[in-house]
C-alpha positions as CSV (number, residue, x, y, z in Angstrom):
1,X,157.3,171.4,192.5
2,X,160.4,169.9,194.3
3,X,160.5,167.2,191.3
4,X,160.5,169.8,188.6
5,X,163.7,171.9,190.7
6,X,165.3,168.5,191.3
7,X,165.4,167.6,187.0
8,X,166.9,171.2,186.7
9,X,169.6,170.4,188.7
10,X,170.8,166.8,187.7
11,X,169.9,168.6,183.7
12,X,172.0,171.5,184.5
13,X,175.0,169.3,186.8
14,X,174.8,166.9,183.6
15,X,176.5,170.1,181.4
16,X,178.7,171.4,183.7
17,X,180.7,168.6,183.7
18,X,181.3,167.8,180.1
19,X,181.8,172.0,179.7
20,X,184.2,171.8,182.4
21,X,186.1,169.1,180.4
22,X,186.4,171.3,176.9
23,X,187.5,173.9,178.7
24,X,190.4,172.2,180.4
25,X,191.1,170.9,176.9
26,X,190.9,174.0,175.2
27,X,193.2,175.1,178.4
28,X,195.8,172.6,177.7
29,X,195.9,173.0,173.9
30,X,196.5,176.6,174.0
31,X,199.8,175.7,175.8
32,X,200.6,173.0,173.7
33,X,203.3,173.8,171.7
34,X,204.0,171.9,168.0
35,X,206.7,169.6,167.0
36,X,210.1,171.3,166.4
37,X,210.8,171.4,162.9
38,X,214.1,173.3,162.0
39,X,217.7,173.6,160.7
40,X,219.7,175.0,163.6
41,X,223.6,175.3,163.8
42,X,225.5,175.5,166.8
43,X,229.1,177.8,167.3
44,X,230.9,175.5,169.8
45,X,234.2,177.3,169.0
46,X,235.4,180.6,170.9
47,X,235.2,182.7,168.1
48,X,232.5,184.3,166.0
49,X,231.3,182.8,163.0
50,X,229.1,183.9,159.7
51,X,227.4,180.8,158.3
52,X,226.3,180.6,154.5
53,X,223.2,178.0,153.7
54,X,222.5,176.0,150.4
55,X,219.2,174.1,149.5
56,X,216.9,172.7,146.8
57,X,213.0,173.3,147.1
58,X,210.3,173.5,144.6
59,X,211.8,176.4,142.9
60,X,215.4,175.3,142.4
61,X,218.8,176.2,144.4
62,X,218.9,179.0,146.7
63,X,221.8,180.1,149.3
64,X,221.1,182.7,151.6
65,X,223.6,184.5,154.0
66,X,225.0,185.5,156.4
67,X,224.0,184.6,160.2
68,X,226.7,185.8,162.8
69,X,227.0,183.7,165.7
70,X,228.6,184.0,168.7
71,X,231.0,182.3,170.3
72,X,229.0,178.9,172.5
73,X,225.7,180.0,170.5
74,X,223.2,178.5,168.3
75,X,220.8,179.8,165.3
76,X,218.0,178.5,163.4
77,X,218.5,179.0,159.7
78,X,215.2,177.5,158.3
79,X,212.2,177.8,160.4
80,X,209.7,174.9,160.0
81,X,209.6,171.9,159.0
82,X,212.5,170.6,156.4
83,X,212.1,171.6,152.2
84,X,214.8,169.0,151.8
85,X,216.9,165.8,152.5
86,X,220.4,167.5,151.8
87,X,221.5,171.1,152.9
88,X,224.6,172.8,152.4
89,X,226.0,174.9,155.0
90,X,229.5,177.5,154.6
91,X,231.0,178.9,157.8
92,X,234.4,180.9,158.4
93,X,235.6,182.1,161.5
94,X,236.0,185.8,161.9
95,X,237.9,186.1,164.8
96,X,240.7,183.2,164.3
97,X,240.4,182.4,160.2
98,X,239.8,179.4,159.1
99,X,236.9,177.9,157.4
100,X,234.2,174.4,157.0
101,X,233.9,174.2,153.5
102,X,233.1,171.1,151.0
103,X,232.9,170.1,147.3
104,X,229.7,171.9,146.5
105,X,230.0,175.0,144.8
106,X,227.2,177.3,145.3
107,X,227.1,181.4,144.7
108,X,228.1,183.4,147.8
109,X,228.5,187.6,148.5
110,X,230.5,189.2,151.1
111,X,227.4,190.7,152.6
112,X,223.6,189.7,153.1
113,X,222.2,187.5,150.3
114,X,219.6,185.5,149.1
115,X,220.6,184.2,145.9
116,X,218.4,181.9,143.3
117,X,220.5,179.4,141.2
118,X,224.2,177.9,141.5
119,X,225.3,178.6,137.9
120,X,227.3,180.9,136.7
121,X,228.5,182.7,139.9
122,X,231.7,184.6,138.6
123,X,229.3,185.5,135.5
124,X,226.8,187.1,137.7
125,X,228.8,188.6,140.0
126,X,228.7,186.5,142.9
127,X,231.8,184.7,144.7
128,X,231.9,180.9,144.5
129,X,232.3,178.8,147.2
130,X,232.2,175.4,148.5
131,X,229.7,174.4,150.8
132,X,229.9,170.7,152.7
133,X,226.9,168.4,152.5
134,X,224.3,167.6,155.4
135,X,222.2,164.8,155.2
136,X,219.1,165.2,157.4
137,X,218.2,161.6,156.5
138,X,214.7,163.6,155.8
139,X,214.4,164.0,159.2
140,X,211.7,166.9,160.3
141,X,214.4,168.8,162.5
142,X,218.0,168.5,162.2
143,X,221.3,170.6,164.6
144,X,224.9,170.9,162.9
145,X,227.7,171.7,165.8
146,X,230.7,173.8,164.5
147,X,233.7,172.7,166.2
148,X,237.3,173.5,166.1
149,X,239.8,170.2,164.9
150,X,240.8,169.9,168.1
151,X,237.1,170.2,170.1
152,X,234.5,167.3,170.5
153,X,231.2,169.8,170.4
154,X,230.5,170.3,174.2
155,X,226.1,169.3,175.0
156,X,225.8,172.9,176.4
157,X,227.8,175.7,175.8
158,X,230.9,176.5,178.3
159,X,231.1,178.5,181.0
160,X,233.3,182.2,180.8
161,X,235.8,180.9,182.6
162,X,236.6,178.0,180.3
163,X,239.8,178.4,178.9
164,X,239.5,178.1,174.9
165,X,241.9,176.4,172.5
166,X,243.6,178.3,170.0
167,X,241.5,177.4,166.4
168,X,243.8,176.0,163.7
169,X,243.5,177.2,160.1
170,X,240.5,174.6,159.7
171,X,237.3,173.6,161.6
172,X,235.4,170.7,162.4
173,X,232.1,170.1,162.6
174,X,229.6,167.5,163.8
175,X,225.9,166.9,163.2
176,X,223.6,165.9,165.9
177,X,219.7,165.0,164.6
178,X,217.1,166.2,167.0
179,X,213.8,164.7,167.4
């Protein structure tokens, strides 16, 4: 009788252990988090600014608008991984004026849009307006910092107390690829 009891137990110890492992795995995975895969921008200036975004995918051209950011804050504009190599980003600053603009005309509104195609903007009613060129280097994530002409884009933004520059009629901006 004691040999029968003694095969349950070394039977029985024999599945605990390799259950005790898939659980811990399944423990682990469920606070594994994926990959980050986005298009984020970054205000480094003191002022708020509305940012405009361009970009090809299966379907053609599309821009979409408008994300207001804060002064020192960030934004992602496309969740997931990247539809493209090249994006197109417009920004003006409310609070100071001034713009980051480029040689790629695209269709813009003055308020929320999502527009299909880059043709014909003044035809269909749309503003158009030149966006500058990011190359993500068809990266899976990629981080544009706004910065004013004068600014090298800070790592983290300031503290309150940090006194701010006064933004010229222009802006600056610098791309940082995150992996």
């Amino acid at each position: 009788m004691r040999v029968g009891i003694r095969v349950e137990r070394i039977v029985s110890g024999a599945f605990r252990w390799p259950a005790a492992l898939a659980l811990c795995a399944l423990f682990l995975i469920s606070f594994a988090k994926p990959a980050a895969a986005d298009f984020n921008l970054c205000n480094n200036t003191g002022g708020r600014v509305g940012i405009a975004i361009g970009y090809k995918d299966a379907e053609g051209w599309t821009t979409e608008g408008w994300w207001n950011l804060a002064p020192r804050k960030c934004e992602t504009l496309v969740k997931g991984q990247l539809v493209a190599r090249f994006y197109y980003v417009y920004a003006v600053d409310y609070d100071r004026g001034g713009e980051w603009s480029g040689k790629a005309f695209m269709c813009t509104r003055d308020k929320e849009f999502t527009i299909r195609g880059i043709e014909d903007c003044l035809a269909r009613g749309y503003d158009r307006t030149g966006f500058f060129e990011v190359d993500t280097s068809e990266q899976r994530s990629w981080t544009v910092q706004l910065t004013e002409s004068t600014d090298q884009a800070p790592q983290q933004p300031l503290p309150q107390s940090t006194p701010l520059i006064p933004s010229p009629s222009g802006g600056g901006s610098q791309q940082k690829q995150t992996k």
